[in-house]
C-alpha positions as CSV (number, residue, x, y, z in Angstrom):
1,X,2.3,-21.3,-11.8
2,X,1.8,-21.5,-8.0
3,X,4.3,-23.5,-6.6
4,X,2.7,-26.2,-3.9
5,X,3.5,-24.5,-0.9
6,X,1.3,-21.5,-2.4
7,X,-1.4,-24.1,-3.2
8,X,-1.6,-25.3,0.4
9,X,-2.2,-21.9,1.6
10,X,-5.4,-21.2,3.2
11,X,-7.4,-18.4,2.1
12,X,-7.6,-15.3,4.6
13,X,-10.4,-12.7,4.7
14,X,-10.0,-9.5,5.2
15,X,-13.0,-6.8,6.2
16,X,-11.7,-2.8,6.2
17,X,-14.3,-0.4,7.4
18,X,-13.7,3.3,6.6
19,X,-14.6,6.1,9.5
20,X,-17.5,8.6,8.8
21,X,-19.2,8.9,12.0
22,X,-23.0,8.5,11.5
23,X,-22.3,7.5,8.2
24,X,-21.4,4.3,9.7
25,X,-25.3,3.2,9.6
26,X,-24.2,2.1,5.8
27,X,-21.8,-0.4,6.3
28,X,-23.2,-1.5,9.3
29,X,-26.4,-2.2,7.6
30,X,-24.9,-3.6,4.5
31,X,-23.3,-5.8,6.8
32,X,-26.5,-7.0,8.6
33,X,-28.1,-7.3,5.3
34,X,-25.6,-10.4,4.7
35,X,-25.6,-11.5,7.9
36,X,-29.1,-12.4,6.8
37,X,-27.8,-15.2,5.0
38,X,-25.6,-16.8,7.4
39,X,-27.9,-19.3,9.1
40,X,-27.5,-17.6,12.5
41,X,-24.0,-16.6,12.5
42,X,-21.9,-13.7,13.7
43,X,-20.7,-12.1,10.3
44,X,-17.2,-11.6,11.7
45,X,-16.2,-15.1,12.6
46,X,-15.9,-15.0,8.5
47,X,-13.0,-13.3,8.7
48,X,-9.4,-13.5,9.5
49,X,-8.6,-10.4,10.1
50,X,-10.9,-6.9,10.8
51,X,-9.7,-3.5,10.8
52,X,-11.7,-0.2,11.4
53,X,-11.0,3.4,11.7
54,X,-13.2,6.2,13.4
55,X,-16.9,5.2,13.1
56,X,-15.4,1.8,11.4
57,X,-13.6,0.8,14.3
58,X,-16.5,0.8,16.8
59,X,-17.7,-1.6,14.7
60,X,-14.8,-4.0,13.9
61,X,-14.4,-4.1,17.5
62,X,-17.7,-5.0,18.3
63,X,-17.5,-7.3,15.7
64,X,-14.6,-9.2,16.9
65,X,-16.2,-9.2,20.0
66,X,-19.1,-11.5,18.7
67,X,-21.6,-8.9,18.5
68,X,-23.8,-9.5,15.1
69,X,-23.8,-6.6,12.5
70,X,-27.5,-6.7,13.2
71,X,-27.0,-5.1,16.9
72,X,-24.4,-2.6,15.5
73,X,-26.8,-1.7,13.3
74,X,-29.5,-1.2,16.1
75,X,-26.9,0.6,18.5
76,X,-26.8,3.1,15.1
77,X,-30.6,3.2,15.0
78,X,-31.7,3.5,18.7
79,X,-28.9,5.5,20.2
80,X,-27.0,7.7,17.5
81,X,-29.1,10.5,18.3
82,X,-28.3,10.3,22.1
83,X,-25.0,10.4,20.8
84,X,-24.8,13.8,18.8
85,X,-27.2,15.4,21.1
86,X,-30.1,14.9,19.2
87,X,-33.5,13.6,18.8
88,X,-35.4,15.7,21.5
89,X,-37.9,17.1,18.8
90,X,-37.6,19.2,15.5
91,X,-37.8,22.5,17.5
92,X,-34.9,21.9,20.4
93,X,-32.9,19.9,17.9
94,X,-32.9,23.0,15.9
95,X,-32.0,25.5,18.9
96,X,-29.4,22.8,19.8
97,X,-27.4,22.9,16.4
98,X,-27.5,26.5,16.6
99,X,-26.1,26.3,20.0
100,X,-23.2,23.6,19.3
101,X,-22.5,25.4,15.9
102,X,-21.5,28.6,18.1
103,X,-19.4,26.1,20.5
104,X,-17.8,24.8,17.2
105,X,-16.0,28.0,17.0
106,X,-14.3,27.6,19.9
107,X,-14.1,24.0,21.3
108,X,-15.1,20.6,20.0
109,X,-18.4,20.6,18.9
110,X,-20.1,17.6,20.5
111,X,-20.0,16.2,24.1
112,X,-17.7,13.0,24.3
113,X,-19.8,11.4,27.4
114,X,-22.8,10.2,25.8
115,X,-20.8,8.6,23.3
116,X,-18.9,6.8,26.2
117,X,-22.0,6.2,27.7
118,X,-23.1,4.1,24.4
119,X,-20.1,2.2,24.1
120,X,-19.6,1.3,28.3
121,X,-23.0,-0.1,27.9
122,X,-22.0,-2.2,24.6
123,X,-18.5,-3.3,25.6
124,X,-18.9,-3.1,29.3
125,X,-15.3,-4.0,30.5
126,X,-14.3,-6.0,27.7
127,X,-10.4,-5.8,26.7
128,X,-8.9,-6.1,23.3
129,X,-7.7,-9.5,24.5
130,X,-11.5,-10.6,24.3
131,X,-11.7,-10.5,20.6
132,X,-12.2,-13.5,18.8
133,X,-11.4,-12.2,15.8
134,X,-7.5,-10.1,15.0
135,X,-8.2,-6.7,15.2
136,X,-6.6,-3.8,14.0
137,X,-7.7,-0.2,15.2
138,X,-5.7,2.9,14.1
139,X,-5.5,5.9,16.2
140,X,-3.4,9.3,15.8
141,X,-1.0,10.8,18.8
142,X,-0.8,14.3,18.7
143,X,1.4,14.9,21.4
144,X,3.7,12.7,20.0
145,X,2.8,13.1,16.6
146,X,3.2,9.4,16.0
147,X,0.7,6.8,14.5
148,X,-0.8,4.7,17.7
149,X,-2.6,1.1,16.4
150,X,-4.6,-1.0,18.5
151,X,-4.1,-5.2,18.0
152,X,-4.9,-8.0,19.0
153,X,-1.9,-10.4,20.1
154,X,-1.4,-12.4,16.5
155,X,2.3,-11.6,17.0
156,X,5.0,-12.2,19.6
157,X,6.0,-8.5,19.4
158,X,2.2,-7.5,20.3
159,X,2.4,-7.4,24.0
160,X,0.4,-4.5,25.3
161,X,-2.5,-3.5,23.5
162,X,-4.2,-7.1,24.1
163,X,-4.9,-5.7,27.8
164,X,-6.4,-2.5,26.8
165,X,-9.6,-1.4,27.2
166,X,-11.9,-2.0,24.5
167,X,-13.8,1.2,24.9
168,X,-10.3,3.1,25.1
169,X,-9.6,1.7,21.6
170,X,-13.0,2.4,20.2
171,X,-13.5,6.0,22.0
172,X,-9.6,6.6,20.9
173,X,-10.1,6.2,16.8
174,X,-13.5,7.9,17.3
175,X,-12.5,11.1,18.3
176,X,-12.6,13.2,15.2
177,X,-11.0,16.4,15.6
178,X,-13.2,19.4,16.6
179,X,-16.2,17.0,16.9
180,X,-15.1,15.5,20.3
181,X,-12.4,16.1,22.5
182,X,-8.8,14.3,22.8
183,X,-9.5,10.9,24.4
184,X,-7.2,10.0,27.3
185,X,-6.9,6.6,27.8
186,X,-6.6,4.6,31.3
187,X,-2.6,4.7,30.7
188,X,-2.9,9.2,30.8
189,X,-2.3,8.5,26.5
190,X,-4.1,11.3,24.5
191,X,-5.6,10.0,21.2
192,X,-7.4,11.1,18.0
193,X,-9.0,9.7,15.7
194,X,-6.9,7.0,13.2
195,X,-9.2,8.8,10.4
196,X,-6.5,11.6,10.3
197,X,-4.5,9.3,8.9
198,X,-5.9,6.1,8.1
199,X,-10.1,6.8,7.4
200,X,-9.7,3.9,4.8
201,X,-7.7,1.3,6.5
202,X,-8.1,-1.1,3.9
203,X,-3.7,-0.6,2.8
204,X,-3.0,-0.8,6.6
205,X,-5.1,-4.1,6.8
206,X,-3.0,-5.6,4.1
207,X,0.5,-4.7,5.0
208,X,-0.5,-5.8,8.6
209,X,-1.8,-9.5,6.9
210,X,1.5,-9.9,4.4
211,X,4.0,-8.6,7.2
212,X,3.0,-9.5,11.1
213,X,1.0,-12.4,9.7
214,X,3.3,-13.5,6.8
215,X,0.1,-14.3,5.2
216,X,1.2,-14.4,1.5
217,X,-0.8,-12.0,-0.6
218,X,-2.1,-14.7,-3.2
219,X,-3.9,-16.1,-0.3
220,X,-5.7,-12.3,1.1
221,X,-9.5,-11.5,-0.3
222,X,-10.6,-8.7,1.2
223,X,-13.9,-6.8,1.6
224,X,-13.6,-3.0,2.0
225,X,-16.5,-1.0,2.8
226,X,-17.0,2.9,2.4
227,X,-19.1,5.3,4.5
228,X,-20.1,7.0,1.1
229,X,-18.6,9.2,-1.5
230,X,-19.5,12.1,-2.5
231,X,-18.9,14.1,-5.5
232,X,-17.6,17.8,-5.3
233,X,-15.5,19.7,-6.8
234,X,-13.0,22.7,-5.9
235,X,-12.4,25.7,-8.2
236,X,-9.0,26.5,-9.6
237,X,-8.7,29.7,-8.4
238,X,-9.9,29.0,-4.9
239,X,-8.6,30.7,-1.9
240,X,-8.2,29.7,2.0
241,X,-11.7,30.8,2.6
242,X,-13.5,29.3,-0.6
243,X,-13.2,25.2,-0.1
244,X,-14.7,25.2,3.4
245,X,-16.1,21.6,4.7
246,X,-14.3,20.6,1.1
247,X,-11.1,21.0,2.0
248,X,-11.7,17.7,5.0
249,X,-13.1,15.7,2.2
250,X,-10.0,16.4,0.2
251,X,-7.8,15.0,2.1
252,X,-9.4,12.3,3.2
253,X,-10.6,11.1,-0.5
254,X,-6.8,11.4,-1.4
255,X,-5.5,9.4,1.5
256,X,-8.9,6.5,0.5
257,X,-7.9,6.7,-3.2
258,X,-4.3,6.3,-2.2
259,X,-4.9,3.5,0.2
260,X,-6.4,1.7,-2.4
261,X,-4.2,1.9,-5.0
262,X,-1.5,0.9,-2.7
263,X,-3.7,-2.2,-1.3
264,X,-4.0,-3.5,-5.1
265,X,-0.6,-3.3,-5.5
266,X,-0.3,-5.5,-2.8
267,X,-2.5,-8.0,-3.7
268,X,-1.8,-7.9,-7.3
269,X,-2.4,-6.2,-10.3
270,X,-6.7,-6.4,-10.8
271,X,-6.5,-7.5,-14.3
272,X,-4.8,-10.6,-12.9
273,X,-7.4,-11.5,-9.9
274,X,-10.0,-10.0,-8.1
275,X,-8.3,-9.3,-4.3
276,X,-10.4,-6.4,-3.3
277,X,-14.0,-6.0,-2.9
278,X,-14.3,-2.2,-2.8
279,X,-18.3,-1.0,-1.3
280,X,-19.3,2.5,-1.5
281,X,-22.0,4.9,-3.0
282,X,-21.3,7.9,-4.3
283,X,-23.8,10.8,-3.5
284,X,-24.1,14.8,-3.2
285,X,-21.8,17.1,-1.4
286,X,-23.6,17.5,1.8
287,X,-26.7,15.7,1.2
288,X,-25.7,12.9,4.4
289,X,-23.3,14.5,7.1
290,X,-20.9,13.1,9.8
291,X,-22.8,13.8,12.7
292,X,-26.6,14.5,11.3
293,X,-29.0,11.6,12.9
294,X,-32.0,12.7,10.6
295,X,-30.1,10.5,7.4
296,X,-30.1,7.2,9.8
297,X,-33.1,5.5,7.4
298,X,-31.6,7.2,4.6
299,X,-28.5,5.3,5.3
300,X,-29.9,2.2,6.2
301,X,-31.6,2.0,3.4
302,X,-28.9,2.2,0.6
303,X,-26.7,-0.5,3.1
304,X,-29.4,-3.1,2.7
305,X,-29.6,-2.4,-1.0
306,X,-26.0,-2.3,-1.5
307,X,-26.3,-5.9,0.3
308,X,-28.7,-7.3,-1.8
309,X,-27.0,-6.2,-5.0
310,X,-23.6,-7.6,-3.9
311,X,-24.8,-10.6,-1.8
312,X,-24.1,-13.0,-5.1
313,X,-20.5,-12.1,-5.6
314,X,-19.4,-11.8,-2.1
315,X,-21.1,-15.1,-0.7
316,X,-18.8,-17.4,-2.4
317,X,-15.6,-15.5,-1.7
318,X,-16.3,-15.1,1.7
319,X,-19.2,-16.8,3.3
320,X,-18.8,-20.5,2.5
321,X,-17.3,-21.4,6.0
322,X,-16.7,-19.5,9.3
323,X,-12.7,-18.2,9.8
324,X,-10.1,-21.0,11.3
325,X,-10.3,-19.9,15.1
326,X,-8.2,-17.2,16.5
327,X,-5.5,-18.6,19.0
328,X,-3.8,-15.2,20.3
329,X,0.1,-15.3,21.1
330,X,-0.6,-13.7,24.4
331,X,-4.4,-14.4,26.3
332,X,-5.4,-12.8,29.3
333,X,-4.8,-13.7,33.0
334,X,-7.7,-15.8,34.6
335,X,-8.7,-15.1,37.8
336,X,-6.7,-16.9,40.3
337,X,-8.5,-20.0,42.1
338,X,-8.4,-20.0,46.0
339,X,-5.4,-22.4,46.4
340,X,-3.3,-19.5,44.4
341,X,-5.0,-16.9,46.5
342,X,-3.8,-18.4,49.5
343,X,0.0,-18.6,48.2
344,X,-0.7,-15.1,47.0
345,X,-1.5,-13.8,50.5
346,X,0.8,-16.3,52.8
């Protein structure tokens, strides 16, 4: 039996977006697909709290910045190809990816500026302060070799990152390791991406909810969305050379799998309540890759069809009613008016 304390508790709502770099066109379009059904409004101002890692955190911070999931979705759609150098035509895309294939060898395989390019003109100057929504966006330090997390200011010790470029945050998690080079931030900080460690931030999310936010976990629903699965397997025998692309997979499906085993622990047991709304297809090894813009409509497609399937079971969990509004601990520092000017420079 709850006790009435328990009963009062308001219920918080969790979204966790996994990192996949063009892979991202699923979950953003599943998330456009039920934004459909909001009457108008933002899907994030549902939620409580939004975390996203790699190709998930450009759009939990957009999110949280107001943007609608349909816009993300478009940003995927019109611009991904400027982003991974493609899109010119089917015979200098293929010279191209012959060309950045040899570079792989040696440096990071895609340019990091038109990426920047993309996000400066989506987020313009915007800090993390500007969310409206808590925000949590894992990065990786390899100088360091310490985790580095991006939030909002939901807690007295969170005094820093609330300041910080958004675009630092979102060109920080998005730097995948030999696809785009080290991102230094406007503080000389080199960062990777949080998918090293955290791809499927859904476990992060809910530690972050139970102990920052003392949110009890009785109170936490949480919607967690995949950028796909795909099935593979590795023989038994196999050597350095033999699991290839495999081996990136591996770890990252163990460290998703293990994410979510811990997250239901958290929440509860499964057989006792339903806490966790786990999205995701499964689908070939290397039929839909991390940085190949051809699978954009592919991707799309299976979004908006997840979203139709799922629409009934997740509207009345978490679409009734907008998210209580954020009120930060710390906000940022309004430009002075000219009576303060004036003291400033006597």
């Amino acid at each position: 039996m709850k006790n009435e304390e328990e009963a009062q508790q308001p219920t918080r709502r969790i979204l966790c977006i996994d990192g996949g770099g063009i892979l991202g066109t699923f979950p953003a379009a599943l998330l456009a697909g039920l934004e459909e059904h909001l009457q108008g409004r933002p899907i994030g101002s549902y939620f409580d709290l939004i975390a996203g890692t790699s190709t998930g955190g450009i759009i939990a911070i957009g999110l949280a910045m107001g943007l609608c999931a349909s816009e993300l979705l478009d940003l995927y759609e019109q611009r991904g190809p400027e982003i991974f150098g493609q899109g010119r035509g089917p015979v200098a895309d293929f010279v191209f990816s012959k060309l950045r294939l040899g570079r792989w060898l040696l440096m990071n395989k895609h340019d990091g500026a038109p990426l920047r390019a993309v996000l400066e003109d989506v987020l313009g100057g915007k800090r993390i302060g500007d969310a409206r929504t808590r925000l949590l966006i894992p990065a990786w330090n390899p100088v360091a070799r310490s985790v580095y997390i991006y939030k909002t200011a939901h807690h007295a010790r969170l005094r820093n990152d609330y300041k910080s470029l958004a675009v630092d945050a979102a060109l920080a998690t998005a730097a995948a390791p030999t696809y785009f080079r080290r991102h230094v931030t406007q503080h000389a900080v080199g960062l990777t991406d949080g998918g090293t460690w955290a791809n499927n931030p859904t476990a992060l999310a809910i530690v972050e909810a139970i102990t920052m936010l003392g949110w009890p976990r009785e109170s936490l629903h949480v919607l967690s969305l995949g950028c796909l699965e795909e099935t593979y397997t590795i023989r038994k025998w196999a050597g350095i050379g033999t699991p290839g692309s495999r081996i990136i997979k591996l770890f990252m499906d163990g460290q998703s799998h293990g994410a979510m085993g811990i997250a239901k622990l958290l929440t509860g047991h499964e057989h006792e309540r339903t806490a966790i709304y786990r999205i995701n297809q499964t689908v070939p090894h290397n039929t839909y890759k991390m940085d190949d813009t051809r699978v954009i409509q592919d991707l799309k497609g299976l979004g908006y069809s997840s979203a139709r399937d799922r629409q009934p079971v997740l509207d009345p969990v978490f679409f009734t009613q907008p998210a209580e509004a954020f009120a930060p601990v710390y906000v940022l520092d309004q430009e002075p008016d000219m009576a303060s000017r004036e003291r400033l420079s006597a």
